[in-house]
N, CA, C, O and CB atoms as a CASP TS submission, in Angstrom:
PFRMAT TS
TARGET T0000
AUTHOR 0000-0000-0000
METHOD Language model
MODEL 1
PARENT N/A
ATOM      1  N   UNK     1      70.707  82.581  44.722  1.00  0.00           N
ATOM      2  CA  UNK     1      69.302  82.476  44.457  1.00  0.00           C
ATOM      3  C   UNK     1      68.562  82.314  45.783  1.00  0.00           C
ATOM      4  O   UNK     1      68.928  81.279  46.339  1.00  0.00           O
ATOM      5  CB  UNK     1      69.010  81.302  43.502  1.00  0.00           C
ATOM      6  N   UNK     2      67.615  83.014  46.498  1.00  0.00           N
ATOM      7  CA  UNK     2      66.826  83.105  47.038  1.00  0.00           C
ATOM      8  C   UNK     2      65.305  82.154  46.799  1.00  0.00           C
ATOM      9  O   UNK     2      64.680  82.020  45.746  1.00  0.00           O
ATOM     10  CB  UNK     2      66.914  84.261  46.956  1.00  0.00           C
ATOM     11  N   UNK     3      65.040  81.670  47.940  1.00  0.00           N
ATOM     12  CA  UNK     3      64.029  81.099  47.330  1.00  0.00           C
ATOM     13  C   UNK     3      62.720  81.532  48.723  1.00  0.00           C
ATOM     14  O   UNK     3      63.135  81.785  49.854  1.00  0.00           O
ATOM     15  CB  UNK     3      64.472  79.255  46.921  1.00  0.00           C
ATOM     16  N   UNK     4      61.668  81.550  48.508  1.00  0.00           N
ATOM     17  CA  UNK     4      60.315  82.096  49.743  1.00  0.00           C
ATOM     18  C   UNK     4      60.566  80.725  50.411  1.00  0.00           C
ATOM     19  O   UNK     4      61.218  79.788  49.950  1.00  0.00           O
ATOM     20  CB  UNK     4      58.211  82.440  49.083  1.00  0.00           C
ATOM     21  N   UNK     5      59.798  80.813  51.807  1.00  0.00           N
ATOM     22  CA  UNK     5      59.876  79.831  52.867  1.00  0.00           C
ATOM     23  C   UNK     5      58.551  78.588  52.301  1.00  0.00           C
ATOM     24  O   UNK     5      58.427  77.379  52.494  1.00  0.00           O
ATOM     25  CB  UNK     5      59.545  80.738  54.591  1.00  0.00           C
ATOM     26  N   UNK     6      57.879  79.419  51.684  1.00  0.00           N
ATOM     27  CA  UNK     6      56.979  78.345  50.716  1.00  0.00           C
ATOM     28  C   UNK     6      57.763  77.091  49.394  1.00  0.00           C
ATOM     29  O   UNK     6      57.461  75.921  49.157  1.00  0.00           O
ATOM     30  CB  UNK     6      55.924  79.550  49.730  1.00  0.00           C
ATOM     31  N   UNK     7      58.696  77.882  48.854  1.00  0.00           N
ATOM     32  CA  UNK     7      59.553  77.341  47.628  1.00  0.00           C
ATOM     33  C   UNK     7      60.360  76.093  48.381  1.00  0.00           C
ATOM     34  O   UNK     7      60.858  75.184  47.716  1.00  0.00           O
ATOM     35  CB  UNK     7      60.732  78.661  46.893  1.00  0.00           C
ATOM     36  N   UNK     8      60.434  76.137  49.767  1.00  0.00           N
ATOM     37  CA  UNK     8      61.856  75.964  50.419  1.00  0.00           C
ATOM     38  C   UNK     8      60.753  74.831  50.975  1.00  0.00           C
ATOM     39  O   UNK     8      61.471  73.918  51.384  1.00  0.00           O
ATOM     40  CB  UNK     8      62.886  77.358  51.539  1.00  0.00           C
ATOM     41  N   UNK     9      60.048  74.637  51.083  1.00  0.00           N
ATOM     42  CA  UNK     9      59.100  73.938  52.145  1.00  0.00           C
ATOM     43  C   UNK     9      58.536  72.662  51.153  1.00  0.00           C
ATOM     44  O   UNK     9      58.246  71.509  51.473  1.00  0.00           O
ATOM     45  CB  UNK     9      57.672  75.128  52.808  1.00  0.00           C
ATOM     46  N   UNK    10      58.504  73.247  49.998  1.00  0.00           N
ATOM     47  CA  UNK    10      57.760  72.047  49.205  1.00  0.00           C
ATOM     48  C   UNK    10      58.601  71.773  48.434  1.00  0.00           C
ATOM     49  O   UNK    10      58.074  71.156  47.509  1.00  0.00           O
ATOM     50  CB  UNK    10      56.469  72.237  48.465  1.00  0.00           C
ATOM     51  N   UNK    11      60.049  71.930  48.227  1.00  0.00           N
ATOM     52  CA  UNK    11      61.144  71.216  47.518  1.00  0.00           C
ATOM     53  C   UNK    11      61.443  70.331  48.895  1.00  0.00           C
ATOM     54  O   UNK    11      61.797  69.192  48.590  1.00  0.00           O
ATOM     55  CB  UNK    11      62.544  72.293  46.811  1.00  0.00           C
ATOM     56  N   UNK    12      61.391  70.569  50.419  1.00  0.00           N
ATOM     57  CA  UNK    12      61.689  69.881  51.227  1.00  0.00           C
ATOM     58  C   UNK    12      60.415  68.330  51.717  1.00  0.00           C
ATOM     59  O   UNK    12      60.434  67.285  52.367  1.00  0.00           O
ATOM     60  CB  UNK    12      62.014  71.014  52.201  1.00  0.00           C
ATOM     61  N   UNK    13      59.609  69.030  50.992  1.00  0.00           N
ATOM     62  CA  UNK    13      58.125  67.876  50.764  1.00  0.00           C
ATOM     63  C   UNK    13      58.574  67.115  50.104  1.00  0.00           C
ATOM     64  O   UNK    13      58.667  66.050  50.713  1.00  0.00           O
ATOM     65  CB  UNK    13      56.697  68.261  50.033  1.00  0.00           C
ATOM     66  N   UNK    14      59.148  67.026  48.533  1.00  0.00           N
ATOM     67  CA  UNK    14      58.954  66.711  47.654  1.00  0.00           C
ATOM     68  C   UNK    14      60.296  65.705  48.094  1.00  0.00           C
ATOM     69  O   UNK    14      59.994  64.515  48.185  1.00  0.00           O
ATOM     70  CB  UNK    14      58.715  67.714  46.558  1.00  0.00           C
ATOM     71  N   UNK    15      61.552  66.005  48.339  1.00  0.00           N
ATOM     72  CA  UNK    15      62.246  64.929  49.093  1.00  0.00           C
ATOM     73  C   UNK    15      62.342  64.520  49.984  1.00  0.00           C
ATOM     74  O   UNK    15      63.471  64.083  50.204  1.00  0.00           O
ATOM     75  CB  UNK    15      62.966  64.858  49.145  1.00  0.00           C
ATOM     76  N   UNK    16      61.189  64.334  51.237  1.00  0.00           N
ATOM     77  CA  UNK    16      60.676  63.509  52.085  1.00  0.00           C
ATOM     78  C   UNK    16      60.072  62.616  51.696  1.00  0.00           C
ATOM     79  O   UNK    16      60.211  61.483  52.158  1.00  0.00           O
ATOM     80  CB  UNK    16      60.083  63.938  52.801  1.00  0.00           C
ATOM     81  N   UNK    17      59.137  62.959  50.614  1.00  0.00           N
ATOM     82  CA  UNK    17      58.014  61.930  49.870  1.00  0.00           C
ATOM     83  C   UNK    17      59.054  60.616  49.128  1.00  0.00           C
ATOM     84  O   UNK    17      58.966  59.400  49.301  1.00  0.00           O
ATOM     85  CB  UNK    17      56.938  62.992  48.364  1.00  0.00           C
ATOM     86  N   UNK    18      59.989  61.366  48.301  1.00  0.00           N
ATOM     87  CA  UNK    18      60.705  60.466  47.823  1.00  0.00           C
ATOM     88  C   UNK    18      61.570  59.095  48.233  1.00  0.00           C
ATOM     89  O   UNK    18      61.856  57.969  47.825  1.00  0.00           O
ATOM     90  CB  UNK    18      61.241  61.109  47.448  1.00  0.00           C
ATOM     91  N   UNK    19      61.803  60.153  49.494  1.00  0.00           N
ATOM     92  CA  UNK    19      62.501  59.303  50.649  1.00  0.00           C
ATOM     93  C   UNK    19      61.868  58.178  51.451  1.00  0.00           C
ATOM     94  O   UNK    19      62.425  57.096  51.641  1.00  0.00           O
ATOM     95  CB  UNK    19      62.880  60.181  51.641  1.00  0.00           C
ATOM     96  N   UNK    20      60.827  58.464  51.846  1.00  0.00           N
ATOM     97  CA  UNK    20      59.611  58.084  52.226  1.00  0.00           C
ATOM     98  C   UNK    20      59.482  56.850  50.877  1.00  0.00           C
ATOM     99  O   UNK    20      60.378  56.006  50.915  1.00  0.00           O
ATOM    100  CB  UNK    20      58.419  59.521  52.325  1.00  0.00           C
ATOM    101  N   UNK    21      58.831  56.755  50.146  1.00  0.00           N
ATOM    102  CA  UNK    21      58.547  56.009  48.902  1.00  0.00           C
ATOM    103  C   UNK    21      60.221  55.007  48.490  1.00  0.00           C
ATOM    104  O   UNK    21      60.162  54.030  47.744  1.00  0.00           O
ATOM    105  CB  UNK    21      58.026  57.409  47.525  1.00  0.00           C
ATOM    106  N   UNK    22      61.069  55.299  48.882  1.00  0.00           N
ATOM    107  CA  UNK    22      62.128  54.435  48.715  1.00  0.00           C
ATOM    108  C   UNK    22      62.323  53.430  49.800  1.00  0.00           C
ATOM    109  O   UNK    22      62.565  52.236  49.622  1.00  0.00           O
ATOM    110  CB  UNK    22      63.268  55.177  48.556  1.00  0.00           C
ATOM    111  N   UNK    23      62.185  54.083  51.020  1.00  0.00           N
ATOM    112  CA  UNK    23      62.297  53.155  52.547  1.00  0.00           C
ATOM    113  C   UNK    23      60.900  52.493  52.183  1.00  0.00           C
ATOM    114  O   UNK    23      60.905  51.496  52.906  1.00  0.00           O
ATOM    115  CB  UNK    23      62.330  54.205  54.411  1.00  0.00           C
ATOM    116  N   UNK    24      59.922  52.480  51.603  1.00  0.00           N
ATOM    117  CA  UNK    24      58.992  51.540  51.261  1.00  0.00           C
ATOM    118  C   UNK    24      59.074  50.476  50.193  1.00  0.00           C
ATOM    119  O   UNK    24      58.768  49.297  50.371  1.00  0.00           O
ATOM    120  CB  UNK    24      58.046  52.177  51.022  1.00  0.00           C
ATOM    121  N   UNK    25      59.553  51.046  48.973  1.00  0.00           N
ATOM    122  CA  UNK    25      60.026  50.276  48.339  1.00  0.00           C
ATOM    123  C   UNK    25      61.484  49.053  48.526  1.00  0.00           C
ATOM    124  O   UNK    25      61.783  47.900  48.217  1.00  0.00           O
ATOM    125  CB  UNK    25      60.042  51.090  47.561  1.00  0.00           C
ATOM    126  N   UNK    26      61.845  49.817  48.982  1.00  0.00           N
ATOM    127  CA  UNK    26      63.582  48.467  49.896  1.00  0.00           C
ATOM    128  C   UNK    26      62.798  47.729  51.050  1.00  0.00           C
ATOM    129  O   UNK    26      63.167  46.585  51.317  1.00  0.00           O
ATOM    130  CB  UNK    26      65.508  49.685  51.156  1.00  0.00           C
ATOM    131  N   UNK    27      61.967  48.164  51.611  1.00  0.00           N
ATOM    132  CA  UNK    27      61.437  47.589  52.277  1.00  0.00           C
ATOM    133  C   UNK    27      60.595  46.199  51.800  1.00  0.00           C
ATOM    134  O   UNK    27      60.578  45.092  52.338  1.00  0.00           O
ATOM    135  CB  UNK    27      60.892  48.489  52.767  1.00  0.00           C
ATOM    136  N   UNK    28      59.943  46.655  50.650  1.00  0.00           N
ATOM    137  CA  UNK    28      58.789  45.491  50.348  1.00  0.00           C
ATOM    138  C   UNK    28      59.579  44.421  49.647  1.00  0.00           C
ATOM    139  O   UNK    28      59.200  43.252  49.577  1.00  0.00           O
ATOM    140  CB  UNK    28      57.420  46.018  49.301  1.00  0.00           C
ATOM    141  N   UNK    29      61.115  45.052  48.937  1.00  0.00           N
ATOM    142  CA  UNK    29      62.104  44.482  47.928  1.00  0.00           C
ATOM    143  C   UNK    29      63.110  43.570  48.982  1.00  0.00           C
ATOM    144  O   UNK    29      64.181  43.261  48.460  1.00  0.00           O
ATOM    145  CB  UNK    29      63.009  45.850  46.977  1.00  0.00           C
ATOM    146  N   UNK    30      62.947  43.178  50.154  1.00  0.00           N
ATOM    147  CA  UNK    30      63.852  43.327  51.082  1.00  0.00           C
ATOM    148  C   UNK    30      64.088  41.561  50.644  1.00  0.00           C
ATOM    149  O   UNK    30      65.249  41.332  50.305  1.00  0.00           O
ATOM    150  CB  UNK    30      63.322  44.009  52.797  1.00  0.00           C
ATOM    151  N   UNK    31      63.466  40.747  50.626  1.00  0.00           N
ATOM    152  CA  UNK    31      63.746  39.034  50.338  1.00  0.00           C
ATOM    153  C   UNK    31      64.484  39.159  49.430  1.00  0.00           C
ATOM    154  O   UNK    31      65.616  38.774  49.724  1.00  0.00           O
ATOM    155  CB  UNK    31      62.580  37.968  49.908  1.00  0.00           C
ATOM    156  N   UNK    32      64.322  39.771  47.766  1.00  0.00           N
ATOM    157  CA  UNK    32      65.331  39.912  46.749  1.00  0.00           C
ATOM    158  C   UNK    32      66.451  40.510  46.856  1.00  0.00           C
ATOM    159  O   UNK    32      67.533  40.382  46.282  1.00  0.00           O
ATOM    160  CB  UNK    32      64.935  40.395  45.855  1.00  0.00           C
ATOM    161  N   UNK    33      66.007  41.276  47.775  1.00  0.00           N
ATOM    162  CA  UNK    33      67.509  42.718  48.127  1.00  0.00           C
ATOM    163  C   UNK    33      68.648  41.748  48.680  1.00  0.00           C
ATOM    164  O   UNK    33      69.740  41.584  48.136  1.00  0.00           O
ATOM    165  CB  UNK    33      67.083  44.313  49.834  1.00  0.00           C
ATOM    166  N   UNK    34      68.283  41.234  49.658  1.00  0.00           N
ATOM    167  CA  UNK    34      69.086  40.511  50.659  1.00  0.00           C
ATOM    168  C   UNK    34      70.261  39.756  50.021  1.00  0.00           C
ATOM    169  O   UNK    34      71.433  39.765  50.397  1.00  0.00           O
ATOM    170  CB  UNK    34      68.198  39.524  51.431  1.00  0.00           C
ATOM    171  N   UNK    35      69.666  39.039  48.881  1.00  0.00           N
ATOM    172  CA  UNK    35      70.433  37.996  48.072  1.00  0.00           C
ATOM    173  C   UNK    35      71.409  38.468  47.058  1.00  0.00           C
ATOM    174  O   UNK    35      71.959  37.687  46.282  1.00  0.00           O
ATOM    175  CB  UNK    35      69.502  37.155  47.357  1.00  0.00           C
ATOM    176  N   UNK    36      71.691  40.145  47.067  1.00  0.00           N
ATOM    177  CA  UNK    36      72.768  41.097  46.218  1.00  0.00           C
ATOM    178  C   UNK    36      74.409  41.036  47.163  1.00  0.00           C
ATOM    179  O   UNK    36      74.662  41.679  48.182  1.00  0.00           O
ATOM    180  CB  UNK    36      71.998  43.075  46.174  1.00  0.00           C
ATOM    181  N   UNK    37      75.203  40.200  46.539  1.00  0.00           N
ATOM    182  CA  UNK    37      76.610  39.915  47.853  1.00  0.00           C
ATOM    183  C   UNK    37      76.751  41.381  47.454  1.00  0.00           C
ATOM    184  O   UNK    37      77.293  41.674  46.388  1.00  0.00           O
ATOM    185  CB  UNK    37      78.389  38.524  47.591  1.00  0.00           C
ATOM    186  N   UNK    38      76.186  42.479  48.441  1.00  0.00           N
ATOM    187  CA  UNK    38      76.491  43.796  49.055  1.00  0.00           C
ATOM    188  C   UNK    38      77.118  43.638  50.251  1.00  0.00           C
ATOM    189  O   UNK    38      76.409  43.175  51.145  1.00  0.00           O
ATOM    190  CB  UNK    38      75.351  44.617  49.266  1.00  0.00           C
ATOM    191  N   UNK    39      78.772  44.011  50.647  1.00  0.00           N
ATOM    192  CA  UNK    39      79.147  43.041  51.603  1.00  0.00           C
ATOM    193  C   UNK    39      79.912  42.408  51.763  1.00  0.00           C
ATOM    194  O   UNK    39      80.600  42.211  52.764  1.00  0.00           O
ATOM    195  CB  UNK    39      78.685  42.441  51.767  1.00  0.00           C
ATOM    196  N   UNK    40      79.919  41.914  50.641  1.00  0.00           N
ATOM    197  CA  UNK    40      80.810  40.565  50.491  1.00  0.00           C
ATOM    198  C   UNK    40      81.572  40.617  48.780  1.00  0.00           C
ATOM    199  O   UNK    40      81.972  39.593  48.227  1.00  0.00           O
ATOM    200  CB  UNK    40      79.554  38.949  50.704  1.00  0.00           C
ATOM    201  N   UNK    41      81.639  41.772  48.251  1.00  0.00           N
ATOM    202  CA  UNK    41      82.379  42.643  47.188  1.00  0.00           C
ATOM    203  C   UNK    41      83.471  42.239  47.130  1.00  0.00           C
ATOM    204  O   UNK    41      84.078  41.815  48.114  1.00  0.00           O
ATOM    205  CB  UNK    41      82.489  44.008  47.343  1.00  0.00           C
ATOM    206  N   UNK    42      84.181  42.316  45.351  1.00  0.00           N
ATOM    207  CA  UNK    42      85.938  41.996  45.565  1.00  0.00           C
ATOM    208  C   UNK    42      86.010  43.698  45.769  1.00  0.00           C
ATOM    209  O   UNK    42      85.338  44.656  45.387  1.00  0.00           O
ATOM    210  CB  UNK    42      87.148  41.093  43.820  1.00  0.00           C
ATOM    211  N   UNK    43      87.185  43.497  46.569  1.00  0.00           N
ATOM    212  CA  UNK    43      87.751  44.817  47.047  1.00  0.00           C
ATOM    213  C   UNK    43      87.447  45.011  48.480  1.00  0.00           C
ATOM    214  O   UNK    43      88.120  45.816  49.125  1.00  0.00           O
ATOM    215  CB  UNK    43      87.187  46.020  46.247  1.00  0.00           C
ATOM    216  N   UNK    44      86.231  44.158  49.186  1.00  0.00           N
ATOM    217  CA  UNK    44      86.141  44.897  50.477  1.00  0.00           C
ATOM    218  C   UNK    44      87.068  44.306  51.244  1.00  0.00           C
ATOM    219  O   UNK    44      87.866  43.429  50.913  1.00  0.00           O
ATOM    220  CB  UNK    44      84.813  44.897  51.165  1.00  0.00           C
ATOM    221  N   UNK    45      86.905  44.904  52.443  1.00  0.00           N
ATOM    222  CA  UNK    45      88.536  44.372  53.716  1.00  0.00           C
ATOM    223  C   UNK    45      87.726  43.372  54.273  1.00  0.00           C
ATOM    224  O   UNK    45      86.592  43.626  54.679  1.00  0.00           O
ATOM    225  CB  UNK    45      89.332  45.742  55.341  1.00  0.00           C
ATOM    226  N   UNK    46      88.197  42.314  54.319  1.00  0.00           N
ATOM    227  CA  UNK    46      87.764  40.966  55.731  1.00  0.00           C
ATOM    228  C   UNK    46      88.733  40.527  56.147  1.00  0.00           C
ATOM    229  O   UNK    46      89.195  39.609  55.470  1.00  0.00           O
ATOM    230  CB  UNK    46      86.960  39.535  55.436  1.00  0.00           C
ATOM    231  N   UNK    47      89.437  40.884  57.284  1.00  0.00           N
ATOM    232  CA  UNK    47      90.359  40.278  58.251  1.00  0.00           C
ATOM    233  C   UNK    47      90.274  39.240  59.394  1.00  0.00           C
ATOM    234  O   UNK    47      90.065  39.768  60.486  1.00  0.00           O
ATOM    235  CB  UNK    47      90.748  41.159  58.771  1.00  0.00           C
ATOM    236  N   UNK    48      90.376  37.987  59.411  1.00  0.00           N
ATOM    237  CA  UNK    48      89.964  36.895  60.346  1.00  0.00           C
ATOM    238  C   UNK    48      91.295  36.600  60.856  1.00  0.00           C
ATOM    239  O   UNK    48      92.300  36.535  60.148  1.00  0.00           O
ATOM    240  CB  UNK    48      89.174  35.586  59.684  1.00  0.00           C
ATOM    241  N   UNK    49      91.254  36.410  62.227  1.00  0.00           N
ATOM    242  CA  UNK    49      92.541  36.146  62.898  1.00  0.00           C
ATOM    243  C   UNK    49      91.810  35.457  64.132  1.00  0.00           C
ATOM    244  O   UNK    49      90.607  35.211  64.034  1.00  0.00           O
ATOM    245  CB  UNK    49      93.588  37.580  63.242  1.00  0.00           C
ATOM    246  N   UNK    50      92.625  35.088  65.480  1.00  0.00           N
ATOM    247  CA  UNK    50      91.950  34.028  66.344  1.00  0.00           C
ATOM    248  C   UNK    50      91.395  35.264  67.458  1.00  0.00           C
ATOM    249  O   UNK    50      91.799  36.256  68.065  1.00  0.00           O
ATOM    250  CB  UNK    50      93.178  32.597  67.061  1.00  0.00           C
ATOM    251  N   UNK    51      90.079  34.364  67.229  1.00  0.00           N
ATOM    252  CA  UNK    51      88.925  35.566  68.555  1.00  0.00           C
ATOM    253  C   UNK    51      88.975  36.761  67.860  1.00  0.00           C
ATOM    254  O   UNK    51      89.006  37.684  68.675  1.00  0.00           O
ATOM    255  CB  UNK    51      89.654  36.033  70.523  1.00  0.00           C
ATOM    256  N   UNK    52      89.000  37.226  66.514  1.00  0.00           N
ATOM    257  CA  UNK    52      88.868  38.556  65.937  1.00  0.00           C
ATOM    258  C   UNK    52      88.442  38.728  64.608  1.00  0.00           C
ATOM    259  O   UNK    52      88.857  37.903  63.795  1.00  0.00           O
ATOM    260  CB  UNK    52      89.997  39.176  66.011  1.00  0.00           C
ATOM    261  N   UNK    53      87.782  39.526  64.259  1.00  0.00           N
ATOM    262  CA  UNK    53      87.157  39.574  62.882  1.00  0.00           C
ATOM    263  C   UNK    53      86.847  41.005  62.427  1.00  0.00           C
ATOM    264  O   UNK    53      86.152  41.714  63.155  1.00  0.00           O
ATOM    265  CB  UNK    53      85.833  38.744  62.860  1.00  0.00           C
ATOM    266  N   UNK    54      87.284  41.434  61.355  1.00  0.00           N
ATOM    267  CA  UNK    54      87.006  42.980  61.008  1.00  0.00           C
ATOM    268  C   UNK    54      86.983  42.763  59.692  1.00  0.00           C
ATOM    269  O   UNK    54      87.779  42.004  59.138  1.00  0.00           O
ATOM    270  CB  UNK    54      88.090  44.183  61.467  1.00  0.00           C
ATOM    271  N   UNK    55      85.692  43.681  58.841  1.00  0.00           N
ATOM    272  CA  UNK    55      85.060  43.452  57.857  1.00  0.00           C
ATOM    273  C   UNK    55      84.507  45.096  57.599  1.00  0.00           C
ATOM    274  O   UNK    55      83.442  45.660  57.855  1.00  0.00           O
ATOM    275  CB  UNK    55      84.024  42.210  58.117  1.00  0.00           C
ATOM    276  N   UNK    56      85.790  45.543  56.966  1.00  0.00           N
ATOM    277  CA  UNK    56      85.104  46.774  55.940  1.00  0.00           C
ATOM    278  C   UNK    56      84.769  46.736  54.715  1.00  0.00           C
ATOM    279  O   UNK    56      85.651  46.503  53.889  1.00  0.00           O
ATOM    280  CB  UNK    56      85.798  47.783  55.762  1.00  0.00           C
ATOM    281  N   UNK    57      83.547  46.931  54.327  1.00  0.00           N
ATOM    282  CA  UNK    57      82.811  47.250  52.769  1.00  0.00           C
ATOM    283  C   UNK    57      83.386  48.214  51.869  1.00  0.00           C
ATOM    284  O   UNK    57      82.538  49.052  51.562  1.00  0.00           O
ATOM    285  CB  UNK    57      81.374  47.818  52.891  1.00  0.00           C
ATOM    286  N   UNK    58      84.699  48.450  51.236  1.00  0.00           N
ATOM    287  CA  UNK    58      85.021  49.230  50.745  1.00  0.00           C
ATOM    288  C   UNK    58      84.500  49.879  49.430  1.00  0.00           C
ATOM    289  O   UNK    58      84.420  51.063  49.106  1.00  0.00           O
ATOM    290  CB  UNK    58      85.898  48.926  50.819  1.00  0.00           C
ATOM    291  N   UNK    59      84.191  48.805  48.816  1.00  0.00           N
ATOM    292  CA  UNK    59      83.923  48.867  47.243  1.00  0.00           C
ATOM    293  C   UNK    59      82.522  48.976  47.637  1.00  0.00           C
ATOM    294  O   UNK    59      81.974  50.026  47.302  1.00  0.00           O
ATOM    295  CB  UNK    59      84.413  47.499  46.103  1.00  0.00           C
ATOM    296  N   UNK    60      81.698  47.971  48.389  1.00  0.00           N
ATOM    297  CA  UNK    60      80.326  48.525  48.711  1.00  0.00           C
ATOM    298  C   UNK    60      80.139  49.336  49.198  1.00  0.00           C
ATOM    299  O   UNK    60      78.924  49.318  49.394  1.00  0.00           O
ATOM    300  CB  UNK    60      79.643  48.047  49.219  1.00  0.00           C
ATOM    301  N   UNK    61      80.617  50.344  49.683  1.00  0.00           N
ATOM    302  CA  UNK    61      80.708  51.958  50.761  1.00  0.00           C
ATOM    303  C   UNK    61      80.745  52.489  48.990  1.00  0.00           C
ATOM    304  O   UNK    61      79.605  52.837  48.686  1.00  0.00           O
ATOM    305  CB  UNK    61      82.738  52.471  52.339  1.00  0.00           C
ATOM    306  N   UNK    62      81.512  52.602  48.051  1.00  0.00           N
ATOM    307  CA  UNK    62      81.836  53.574  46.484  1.00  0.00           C
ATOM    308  C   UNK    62      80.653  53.047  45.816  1.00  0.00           C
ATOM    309  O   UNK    62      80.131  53.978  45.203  1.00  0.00           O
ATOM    310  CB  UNK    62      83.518  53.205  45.385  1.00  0.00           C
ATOM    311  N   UNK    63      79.986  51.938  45.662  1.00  0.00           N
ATOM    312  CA  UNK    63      78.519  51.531  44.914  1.00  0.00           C
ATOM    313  C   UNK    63      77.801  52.221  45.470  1.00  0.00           C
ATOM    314  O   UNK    63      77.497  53.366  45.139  1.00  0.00           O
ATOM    315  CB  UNK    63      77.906  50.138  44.949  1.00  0.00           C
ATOM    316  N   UNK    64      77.292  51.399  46.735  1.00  0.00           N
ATOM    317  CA  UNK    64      75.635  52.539  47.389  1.00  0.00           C
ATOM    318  C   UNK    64      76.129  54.348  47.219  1.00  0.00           C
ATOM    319  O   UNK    64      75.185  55.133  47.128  1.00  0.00           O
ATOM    320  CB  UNK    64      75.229  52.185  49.926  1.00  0.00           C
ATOM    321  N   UNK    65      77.650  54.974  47.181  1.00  0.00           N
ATOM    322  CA  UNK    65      77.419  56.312  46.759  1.00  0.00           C
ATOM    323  C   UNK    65      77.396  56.656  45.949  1.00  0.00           C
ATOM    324  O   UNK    65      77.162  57.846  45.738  1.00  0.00           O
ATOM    325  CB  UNK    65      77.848  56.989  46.986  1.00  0.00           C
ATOM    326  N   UNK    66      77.643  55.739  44.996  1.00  0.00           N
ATOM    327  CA  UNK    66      77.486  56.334  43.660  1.00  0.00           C
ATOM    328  C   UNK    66      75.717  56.166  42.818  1.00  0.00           C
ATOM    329  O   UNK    66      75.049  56.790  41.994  1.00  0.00           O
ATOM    330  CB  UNK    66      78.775  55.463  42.727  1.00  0.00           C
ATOM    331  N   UNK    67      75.607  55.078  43.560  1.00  0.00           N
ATOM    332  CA  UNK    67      73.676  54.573  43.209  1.00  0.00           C
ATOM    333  C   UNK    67      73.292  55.705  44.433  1.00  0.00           C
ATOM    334  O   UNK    67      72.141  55.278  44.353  1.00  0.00           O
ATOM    335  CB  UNK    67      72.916  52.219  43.735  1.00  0.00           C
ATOM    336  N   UNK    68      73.219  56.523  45.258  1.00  0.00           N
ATOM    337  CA  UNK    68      72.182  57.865  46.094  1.00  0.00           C
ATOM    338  C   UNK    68      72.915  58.505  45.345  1.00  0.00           C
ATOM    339  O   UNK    68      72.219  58.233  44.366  1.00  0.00           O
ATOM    340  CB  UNK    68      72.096  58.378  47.934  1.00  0.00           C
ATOM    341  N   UNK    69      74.087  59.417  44.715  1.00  0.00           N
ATOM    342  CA  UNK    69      74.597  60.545  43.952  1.00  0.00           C
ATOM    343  C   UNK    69      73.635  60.701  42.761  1.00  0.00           C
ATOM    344  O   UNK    69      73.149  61.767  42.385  1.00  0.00           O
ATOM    345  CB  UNK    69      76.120  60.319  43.484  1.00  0.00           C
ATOM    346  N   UNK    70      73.339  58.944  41.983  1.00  0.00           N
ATOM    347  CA  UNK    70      72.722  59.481  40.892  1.00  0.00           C
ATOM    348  C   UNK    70      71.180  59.672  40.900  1.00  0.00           C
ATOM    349  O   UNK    70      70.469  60.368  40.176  1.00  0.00           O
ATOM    350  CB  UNK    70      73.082  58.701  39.855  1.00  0.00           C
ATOM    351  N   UNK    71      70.856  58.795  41.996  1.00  0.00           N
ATOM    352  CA  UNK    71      69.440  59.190  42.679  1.00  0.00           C
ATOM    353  C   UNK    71      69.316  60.210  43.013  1.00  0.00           C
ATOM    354  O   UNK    71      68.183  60.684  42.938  1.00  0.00           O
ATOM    355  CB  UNK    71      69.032  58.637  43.699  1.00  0.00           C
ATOM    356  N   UNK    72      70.359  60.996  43.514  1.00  0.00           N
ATOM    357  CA  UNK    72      69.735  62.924  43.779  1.00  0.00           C
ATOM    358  C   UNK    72      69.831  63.400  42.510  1.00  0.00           C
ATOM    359  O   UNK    72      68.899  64.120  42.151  1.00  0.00           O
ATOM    360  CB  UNK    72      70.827  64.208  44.898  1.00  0.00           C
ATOM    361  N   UNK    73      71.079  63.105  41.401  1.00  0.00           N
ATOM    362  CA  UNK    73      70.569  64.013  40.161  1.00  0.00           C
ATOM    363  C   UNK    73      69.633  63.577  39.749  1.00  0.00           C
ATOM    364  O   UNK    73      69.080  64.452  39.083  1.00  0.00           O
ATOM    365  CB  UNK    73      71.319  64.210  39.055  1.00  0.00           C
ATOM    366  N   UNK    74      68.991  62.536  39.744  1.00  0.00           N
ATOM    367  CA  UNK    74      68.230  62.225  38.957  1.00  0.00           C
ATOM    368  C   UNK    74      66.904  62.844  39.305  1.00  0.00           C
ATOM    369  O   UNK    74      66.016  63.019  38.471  1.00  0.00           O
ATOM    370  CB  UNK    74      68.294  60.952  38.837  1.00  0.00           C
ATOM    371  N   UNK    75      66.811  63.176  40.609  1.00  0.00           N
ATOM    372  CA  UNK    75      65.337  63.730  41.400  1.00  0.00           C
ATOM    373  C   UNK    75      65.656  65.452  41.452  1.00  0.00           C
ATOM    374  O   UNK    75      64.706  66.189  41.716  1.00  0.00           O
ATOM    375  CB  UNK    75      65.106  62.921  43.404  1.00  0.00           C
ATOM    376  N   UNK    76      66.834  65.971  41.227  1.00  0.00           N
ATOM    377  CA  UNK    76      67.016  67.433  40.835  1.00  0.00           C
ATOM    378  C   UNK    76      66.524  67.817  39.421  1.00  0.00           C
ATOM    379  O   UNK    76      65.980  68.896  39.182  1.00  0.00           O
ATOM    380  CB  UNK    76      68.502  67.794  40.917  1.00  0.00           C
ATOM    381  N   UNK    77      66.792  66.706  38.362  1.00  0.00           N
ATOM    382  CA  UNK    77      66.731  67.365  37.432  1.00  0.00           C
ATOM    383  C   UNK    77      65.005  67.524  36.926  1.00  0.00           C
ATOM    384  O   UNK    77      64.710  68.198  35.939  1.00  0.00           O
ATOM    385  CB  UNK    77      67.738  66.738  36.519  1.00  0.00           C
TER
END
């Protein structure tokens, strides 16, 4: 499917705006946001040993993609 440089320009508007309107909204949500243990998940990696610390979000890395996956279908359909 082909689409004109016009078609292509304002589907690319239309998810800037969105994008735009979300970094505002997390933004204004940011005191409540904060307090979601995103982070601190069962399943993520936290390794503490002496003078060392490593902390991967595993299960929070599979949430936030699965909450933007359904945020794009949801703004495709």
């Amino acid at each position: 499917m082909v689409f004109s440089a016009t078609a292509r320009r304002s589907f690319m508007n239309r998810y800037l705006i969105a994008i735009g309107l979300l970094c505002v909204l997390v933004g204004l949500a940011w005191r409540w946001l904060a307090r979601i243990p995103f982070g601190r998940l069962p399943g993520d990696i936290h390794i503490v040993r002496d003078g060392f610390s490593f902390h991967f979000p595993v299960v929070t890395c599979i949430v936030i993609s699965v909450a933007v996956s359904l945020l794009f279908w949801l703004l495709r359909r």
